[in-house]
N, C-alpha and C positions, 0 to 999 in steps of 0.2 A: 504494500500500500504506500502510497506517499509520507513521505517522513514529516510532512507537515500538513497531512490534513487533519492532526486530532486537536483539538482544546485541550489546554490543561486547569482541567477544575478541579472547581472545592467548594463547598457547599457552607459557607459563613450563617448567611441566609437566604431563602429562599432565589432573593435575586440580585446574593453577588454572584457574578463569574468571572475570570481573567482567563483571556486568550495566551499562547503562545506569544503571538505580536507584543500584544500589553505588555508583556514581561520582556521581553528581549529590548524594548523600549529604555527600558529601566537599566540595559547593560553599560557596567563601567569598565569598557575595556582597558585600562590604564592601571589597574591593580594587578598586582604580580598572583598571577594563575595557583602559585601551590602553596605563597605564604601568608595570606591574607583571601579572606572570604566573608561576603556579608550576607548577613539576615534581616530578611525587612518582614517585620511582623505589622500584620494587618489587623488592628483593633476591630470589635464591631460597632466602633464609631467610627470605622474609615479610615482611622489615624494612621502613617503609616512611619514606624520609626524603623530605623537604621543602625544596627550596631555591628561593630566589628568582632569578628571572631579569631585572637590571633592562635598560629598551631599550638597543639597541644595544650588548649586553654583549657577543657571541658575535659571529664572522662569520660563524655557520652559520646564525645568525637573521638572515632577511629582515620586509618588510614583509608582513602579513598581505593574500589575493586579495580586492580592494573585490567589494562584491555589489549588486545592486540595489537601491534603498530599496523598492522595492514593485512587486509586477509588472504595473501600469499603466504606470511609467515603464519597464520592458524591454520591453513592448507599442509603446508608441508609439518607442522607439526604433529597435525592427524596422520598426515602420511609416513611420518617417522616413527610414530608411535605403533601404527599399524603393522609399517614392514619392518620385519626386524630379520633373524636369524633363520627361525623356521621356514620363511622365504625359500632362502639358500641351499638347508640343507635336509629340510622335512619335504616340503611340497614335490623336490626332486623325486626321493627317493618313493613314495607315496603313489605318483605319477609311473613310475616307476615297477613296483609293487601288483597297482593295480589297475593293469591293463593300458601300458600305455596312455594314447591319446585318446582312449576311451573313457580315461576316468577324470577328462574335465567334463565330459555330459556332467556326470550326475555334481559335481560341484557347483559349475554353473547352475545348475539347479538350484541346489541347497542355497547357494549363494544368494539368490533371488528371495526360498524362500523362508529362510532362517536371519541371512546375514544381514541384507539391506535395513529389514523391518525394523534387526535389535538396534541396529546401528543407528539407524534414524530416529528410533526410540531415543535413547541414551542422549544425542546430541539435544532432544527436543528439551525434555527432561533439563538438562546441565542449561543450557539455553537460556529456559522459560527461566527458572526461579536464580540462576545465577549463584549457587553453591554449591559444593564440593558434595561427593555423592553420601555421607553425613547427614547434611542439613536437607540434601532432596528428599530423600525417601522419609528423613522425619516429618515434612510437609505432606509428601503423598498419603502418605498413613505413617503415624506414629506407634501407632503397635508393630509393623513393620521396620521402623526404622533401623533395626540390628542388620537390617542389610546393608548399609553406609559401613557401617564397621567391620562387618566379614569380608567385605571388598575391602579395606584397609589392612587387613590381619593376612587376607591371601597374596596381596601388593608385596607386603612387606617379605614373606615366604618367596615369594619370586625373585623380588630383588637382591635376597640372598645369595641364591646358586646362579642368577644369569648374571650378576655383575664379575663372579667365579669365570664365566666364560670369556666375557669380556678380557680378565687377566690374562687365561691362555691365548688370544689372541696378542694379548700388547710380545707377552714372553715372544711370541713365534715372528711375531712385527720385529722385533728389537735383536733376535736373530739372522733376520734376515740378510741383511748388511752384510753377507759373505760371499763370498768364490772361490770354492764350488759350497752349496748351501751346506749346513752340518747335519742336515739328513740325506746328503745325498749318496751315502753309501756307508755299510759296515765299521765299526772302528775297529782297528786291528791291535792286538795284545802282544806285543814284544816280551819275552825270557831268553834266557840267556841263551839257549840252543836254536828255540824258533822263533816264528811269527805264522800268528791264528787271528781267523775273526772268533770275536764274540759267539759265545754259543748261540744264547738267547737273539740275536740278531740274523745268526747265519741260519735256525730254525723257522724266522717269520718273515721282516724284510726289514730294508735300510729305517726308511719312513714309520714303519709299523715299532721297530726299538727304541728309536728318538721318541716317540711320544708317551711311550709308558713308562720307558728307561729313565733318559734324560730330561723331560720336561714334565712329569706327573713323581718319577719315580715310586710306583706304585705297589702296594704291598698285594699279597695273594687271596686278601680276603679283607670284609669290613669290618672284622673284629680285630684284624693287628692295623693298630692305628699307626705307627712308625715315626711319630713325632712330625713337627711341620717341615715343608718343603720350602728352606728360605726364600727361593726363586720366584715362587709361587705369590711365598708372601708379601714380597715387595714389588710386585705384578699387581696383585689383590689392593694393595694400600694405594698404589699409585691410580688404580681406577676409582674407585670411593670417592679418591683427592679431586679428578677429572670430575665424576656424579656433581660433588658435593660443588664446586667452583662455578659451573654451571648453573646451579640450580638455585644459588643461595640469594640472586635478588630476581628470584619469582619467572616468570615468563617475561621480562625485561633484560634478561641473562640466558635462559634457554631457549628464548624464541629467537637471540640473534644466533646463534651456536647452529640452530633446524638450519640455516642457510646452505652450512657448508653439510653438517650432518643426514639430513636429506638426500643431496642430491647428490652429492660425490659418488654415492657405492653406486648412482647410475651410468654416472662416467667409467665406472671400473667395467663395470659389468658390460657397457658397450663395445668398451677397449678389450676384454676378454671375448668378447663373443667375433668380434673382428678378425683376432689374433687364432684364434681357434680353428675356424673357417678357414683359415690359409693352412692347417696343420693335417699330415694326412692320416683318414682316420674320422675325422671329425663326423661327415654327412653318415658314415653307420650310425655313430651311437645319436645322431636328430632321428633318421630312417628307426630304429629302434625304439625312439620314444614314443613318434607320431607313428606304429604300426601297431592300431588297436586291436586290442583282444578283445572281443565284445561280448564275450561269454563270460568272462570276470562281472560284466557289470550287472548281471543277478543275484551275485551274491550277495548278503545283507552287511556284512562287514565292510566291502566298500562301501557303502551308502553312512555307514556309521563311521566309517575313517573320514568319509569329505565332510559328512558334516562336524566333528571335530574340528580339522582343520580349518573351516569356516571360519567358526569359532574363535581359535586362537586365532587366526590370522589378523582379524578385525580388533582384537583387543576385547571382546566386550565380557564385561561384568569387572575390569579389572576397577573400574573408574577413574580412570584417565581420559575417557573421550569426554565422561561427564566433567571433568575438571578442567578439560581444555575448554570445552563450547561454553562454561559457565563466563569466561571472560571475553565471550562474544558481546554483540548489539541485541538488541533483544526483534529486532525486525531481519535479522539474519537469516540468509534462505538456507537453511540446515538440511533440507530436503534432498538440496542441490549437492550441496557438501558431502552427504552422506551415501549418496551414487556415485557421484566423483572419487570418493576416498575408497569406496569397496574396490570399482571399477581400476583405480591403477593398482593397487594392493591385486590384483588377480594379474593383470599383466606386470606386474613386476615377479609373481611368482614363474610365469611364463616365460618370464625371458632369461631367470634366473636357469631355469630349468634346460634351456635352447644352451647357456652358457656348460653348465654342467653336464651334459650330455653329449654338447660337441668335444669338451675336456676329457670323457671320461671315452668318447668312441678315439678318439688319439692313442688315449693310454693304451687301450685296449689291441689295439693295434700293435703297439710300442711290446708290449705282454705277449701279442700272437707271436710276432716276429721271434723272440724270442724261447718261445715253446716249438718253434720248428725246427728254430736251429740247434735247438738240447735233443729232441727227438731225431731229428734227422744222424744226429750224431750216433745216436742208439740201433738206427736201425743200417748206418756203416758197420758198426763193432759186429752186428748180432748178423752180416753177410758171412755166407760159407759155412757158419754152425748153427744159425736158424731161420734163414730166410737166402734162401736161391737168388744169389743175381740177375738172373732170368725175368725174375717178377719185379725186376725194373726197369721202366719204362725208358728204351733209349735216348729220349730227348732229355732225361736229367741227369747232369751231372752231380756225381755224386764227392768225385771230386774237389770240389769247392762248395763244401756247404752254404756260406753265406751267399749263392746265388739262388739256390734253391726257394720257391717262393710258396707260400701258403697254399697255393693251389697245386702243384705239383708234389708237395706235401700228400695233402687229401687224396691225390690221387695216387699216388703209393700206398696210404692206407687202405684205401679201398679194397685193391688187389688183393695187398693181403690177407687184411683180415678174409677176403670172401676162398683164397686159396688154402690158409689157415686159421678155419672158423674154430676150432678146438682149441687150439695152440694160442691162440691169438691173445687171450687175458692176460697168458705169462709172462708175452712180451714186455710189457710193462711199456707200452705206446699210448702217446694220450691224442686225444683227439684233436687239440687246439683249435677250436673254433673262437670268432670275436662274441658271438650270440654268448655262448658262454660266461664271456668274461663280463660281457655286459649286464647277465641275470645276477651278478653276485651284487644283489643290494646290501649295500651300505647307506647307513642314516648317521643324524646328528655328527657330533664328533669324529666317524670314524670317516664319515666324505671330507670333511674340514680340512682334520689333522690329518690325514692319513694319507685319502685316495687322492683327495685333490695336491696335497704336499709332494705325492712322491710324481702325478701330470708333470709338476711345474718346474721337477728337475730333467725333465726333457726339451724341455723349453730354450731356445734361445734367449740370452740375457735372462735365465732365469730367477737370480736376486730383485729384479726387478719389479719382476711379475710376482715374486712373493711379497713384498712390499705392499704393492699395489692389492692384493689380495686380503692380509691379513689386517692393511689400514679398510677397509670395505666392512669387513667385518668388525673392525672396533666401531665404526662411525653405525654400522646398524644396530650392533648390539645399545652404543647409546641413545639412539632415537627413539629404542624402546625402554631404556631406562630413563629415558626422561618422563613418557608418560607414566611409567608406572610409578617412580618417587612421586610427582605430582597427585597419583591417585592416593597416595598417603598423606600430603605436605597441605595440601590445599582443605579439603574435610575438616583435619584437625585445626588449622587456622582459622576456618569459616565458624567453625565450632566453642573453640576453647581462646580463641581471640588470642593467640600465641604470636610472637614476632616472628618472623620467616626465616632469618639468619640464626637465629638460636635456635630452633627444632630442626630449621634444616643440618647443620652442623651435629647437631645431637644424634637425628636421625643415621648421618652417615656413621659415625665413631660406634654409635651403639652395632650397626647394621657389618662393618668392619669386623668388631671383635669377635661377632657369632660367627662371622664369615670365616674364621679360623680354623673353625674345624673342616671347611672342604678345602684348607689349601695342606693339610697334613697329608700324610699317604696315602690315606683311604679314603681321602676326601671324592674323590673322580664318583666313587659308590653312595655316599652322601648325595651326591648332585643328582644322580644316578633317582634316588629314593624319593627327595623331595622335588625332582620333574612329574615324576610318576604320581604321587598321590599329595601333594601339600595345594595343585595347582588342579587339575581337572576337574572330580568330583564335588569338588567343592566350587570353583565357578558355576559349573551346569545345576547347583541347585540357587546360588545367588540370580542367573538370568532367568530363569525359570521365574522366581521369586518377584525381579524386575515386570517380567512381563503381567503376571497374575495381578500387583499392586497394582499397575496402570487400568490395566481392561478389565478387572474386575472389582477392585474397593474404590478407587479413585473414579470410575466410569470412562469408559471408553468415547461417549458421547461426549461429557463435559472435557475429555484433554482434547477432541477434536476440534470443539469450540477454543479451545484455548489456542490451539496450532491455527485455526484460521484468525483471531487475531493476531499472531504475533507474525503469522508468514505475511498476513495479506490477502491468502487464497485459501481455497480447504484441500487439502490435500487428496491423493485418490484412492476411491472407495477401497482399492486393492490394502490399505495400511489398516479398513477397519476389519474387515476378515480375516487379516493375515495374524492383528496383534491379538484378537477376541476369540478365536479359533484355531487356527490351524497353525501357529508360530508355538502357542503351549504346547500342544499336542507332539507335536513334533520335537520340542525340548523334552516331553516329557518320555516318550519313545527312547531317544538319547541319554534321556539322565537313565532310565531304566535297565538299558545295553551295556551301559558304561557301570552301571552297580553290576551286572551279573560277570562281566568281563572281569570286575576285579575281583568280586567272588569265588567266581571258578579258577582264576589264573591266581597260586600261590604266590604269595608276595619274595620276589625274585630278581637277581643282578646279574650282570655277566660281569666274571672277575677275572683280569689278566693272573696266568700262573707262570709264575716265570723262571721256573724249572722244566717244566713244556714248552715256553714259549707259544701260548693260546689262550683262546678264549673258552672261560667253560659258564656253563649259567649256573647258579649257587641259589641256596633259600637264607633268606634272611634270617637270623638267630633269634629267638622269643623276643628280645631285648628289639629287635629292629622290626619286629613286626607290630611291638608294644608303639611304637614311636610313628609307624605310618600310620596305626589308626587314631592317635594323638594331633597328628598333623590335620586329620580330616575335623573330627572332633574340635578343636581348636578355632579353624578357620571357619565354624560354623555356628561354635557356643553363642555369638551374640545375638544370631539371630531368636532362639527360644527366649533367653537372658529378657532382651528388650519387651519382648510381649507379654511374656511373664511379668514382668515390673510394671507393665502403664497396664495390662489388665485387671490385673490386682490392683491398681492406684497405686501403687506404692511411688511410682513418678507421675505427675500429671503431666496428661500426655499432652493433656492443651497447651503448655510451654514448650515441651521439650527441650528446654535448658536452650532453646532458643529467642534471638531477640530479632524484634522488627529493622531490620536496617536497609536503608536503601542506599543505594550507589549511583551515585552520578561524580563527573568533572569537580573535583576539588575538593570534599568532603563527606560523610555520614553522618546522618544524622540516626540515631539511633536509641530507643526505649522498650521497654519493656511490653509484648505484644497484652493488647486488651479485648477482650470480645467486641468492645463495641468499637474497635479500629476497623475503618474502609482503608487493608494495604492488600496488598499479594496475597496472604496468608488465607483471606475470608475467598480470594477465588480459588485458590491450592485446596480447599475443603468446599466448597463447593455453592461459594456465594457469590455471583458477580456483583457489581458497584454498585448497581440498581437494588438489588436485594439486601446490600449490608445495610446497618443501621447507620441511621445520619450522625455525624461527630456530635459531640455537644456545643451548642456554639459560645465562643470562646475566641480565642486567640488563632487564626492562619500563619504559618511558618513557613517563609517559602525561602530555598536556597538560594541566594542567588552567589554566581560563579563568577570569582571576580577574574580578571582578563579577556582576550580577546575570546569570544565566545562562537564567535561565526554565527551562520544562518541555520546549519545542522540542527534538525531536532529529531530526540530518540524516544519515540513513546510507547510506554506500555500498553500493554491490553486493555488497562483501563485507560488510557488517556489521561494517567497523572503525574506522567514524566516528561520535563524537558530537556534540552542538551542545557546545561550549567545552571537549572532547576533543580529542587529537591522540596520536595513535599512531605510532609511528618505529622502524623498524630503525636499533639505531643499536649500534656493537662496545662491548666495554667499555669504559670509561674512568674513571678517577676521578673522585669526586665534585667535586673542583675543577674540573674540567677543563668541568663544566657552570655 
């Protein structure tokens, strides 16, 4: 709607009213915008007096709600918050997994009808009431309100073990700076007679020993803790330091950071996909990804892997999107925003995936070649005592192994094996195919560190491209740690009225020292636990939770009305069926799938042995299965806690320990909410303006914003906000007293 076709009224008596105009009339643009602000209070004699208010005069005056500089940087914020890691190296593998290019059907799907709706939800929500997901859901419903806080409880579980990842990435960054890389082959053991490689190295691979060796050094189980890994640890502190530097003056310090943080890993990812495509090898493993299986996409665990995915990809329930939109306009087209931000989040999973898949059909390649030339070797020795010369094909020379090509390989195989079908197994001939090498999925970690590490020592100017790599992944990994510390930082601020630079600071030291325990040796298994259950089960009952409170206590009807005030337009019908129906239902299918999955599947790790030199899967010990369903439990107590306490009265839910504050240009004005207040609150429960009760007349208080103010006006649903206006039920009091 136009930003200036509402009035901004108040109801003194029957027939005062001030327009917009009126009031901007009255602007003095010649006082300094953030240390001086006046209140012209309108008697019901008309009177109108003027008093200055200098900072920090009042303890009813807080610090004015920071807003966006521009809404390219809330853009790329959402989109930073959104794309994170899982991009890289979950969606691959997934894609991967299940069925190829078959298994964006059903995601596109999902995506449609899970993802958009929460998503748009959440922003409207953070949007509309302009507070941390805290103080939303204590307006939506207050018996609900424990969901602000399990999304606070589960933020903070996150930010635990992914800022963990973030270190391994800075460690692998800060390695990289060599020639030839230090993974890129065996380390050899000097004594006095010989020289050996490494066992445990020469057992698995160059890439595969550096990461569990040298940069995890990891014990054989998550009972032997093995004391901390200093490397680790000053990896782990030096991220936090990055978190915490960023974060500490609010989205005025992280929204300029989203500039670079944002868009860089899209630069990487272009410049890899470029570089890939020139490498040969490459168009198999794209041909590999885009060659759908279409018979996977029956089965019901795909449907329940994309929509997870979904899920995490988007961010939601974490409340960070509600924490970012809260410092939006309140006429903000979030509809828009919330298409937009799914929509590149899915093509950036796409292209992540086109990048990793052109890297991994090179490698694989890189792998065949070299399974022919071992084999070929084998089937030289094993001429004259187990395979006839004869049954090879005179066009190969066998002579020069390293000419012999992968096809002329296979075609040797062939013979044989069909000349010596008996005989054939004892040969000990492998087949070396690329399809092969290609089905051996790897996820998280082990594409990161491992598969993608050991690509990039094939690589021309390969310290380069690890550089280039491993900064990509620190700059996603923080994209996503900004929104999630904000889904912690912003709640409790909007909440408990705390300074930003001291909780934020707090938050990281405290978040630091627990983080201790996943940089020890067993830590990889920690990370390991709390991905698996501190973080799923418990989101999927927080949006479930999100959705129920809107479409069914709050009404579905009254937030529709609420979205066509603030958009301007009513949104389409597809968002009332989707959030009142079929978005539960389908959460609820999911939260269902996702209980019996963990039910059935014993609480379980894969632990490097490094006397084997492998991976085997382990059960967790009484002690660590006590702690996964702790984690769950934990991340979920508030929500029963809150209901429990305002159902019983024991907290009156009509406060909620919250206060009436509004936000505009220059200051808050701010009191204690009253029933018979016409603010936000009476239409958050289900009053509009026309329906609340009229103030008592008295005294009007209107902000005015001293500096250049401009013609902009930002107005609420009710039409009682201006740009460097503020409006406040507030009792009488003398003029001193302001």
């Amino acid at each position: 709607m136009p930003k200036n076709s509402k009035a901004v009224k108040r109801e003194l008596d029957d027939d005062v009213t001030e327009s917009v105009r009126d009031l901007l009339s009255n602007e003095d643009a010649c006082d300094d915008s953030f240390k001086k602000s006046s209140l012209i209070v309108d008697s019901p004699e008309g009177e109108g007096k003027e008093c200055d208010v200098e900072e920090g005069a009042s303890d009813s005056e807080e610090e004015e709600r920071p807003a966006w500089n521009s809404k390219l940087q809330y853009i790329l914020a959402q989109v930073g918050f959104s794309v994170g890691l899982g991009n890289v190296w979950r969606f691959p593998y997934l894609c991967q997994k299940n069925g190829g290019g078959a298994y964006l059907v059903p995601y596109l799907i999902l995506l449609v009808l899970i993802g958009i709706p929460l998503f748009f939800l959440e922003l409207a929500v953070g949007q509309r009431i302009r507070r941390g997901s805290i103080g939303v859901w204590n307006y939506i419903s207050p018996r609900l309100g424990g969901i602000g806080f399990a999304s606070c409880v589960v933020c903070f579980f996150v930010a635990l073990y992914y800022n963990v990842i973030i270190s391994w990435s800075l460690f692998y960054f800060s390695q990289s700076f060599q020639q030839p890389l230090p993974w890129h082959e065996c380390p050899l053991v000097k004594n006095k007679t010989s020289t050996y490689v490494v066992p445990e190295c020469e057992k698995s691979s160059a890439t595969t020993y550096y990461w569990y060796r040298e940069a995890l050094d990891i014990s054989n189980s998550i009972s032997e803790g093995g004391g901390l890994n200093w490397k680790m640890t000053v990896c782990l502190l030096a991220a936090w330091s990055m978190v915490c530097l960023a974060m500490i003056k609010g989205i005025q310090s992280s929204g300029k950071v989203m500039y670079f943080s944002s868009l860089f890993p899209y630069v990487v990812l272009i410049c890899f996909l470029v570089r890939a495509l020139l490498l040969k090898g490459s168009i198999d493993g794209i041909r590999h990804m885009f060659t759908p299986k279409l018979e996977i996409m029956l089965e019901a665990k795909v449907w329940r892997e994309a929509a997870t995915q979904v899920f995490f990809a988007l961010g939601l329930g974490f409340g960070g999107v509600i924490a970012f939109s809260s410092y939006n306009k309140r006429d903000n087209n979030c509809h828009f925003d919330a298409v937009l931000v799914s929509f590149i989040n899915f093509f950036t999973s796409v292209l992540a995936t086109l990048v990793v898949f052109a890297v991994l059909g090179f490698k694989a390649n890189i792998m065949n070649s070299k399974c022919v030339a071992l084999n070929t070797n084998k089937i030289v020795a094993l001429l004259e005592s187990s395979i006839e010369p004869s049954l090879i094909p005179h066009h190969i020379n066998l002579t020069q192994v390293s000419q012999v090509t992968a096809e002329d390989y296979h075609q040797m195989i062939q013979i044989i094996k069909g000349v010596k079908e008996d005989e054939y197994p004892k040969l000990g001939l492998e087949s070396c195919s690329i399809e092969d090498e290609l089905n051996q999925a790897v996820q998280g970690t082990g594409l990161a560190f491992i598969a993608f590490t050991e690509a990039m020592t094939h690589f021309p100017a390969s310290p380069f491209w690890s550089v280039m790599f491993f900064l990509m992944l620190i700059n996603l990994g923080l994209g996503s740690m900004f929104g999630t510390i904000e889904g912690i930082l912003t709640p409790l601020i909007d909440t408990f009225k705390v300074r930003k630079e001291f909780l934020t600071v707090g938050c990281c030291v405290l978040a630091f020292s627990i983080g201790l325990l996943f940089v020890q040796r067993s830590g990889n298994y920690f990370v390991t636990m709390f991905d698996d259950y501190s973080a799923t089960l418990p989101l999927l009952i927080v949006v479930v939770l999100e959705n129920v409170a809107i479409a069914w206590f709050y009404g579905i009807d009254k937030f529709f009305e609420d979205l066509r005030d603030m958009l301007g337009f009513t949104p389409y019908r597809f968002y009332y069926y989707m959030w009142k129906y079929i978005t539960p239902i389908l959460l609820l299918l999911l939260l269902c799938a996702s209980f019996i999955q963990l039910t059935m599947t014993p609480p379980s790790y894969s632990a490097w042995i490094q006397e084997e030199a492998v991976e085997k899967t382990l059960h967790f010990p009484p002690w660590g299965i006590a702690v996964c369903i702790s984690l769950v439990v934990m991340a979920m107590m508030p929500v029963p806690v809150v209901f429990c306490l305002r159902y019983f009265n024991i907290i009156d839910e009509n406060t909620s320990g919250l206060s009436t504050v509004s936000y505009k240009k220059g200051r808050v004005i701010k009191e204690s909410p009253r029933p018979e207040d016409d603010d936000d609150a009476s239409l958050i429960h289900g009053k509009t303006p026309s329906e609340a009760p009229s103030p008592m007349p008295g005294k009007s208080i209107y902000r005015k914003q001293s500096g250049g103010g401009g013609t902009e006006v930002d107005t609420a649903p009710n039409g009682r906000y201006g740009i460097g206006y503020l409006m406040a039920d507030m009792p009488d009091m003398p003029e001193s007293d302001l």
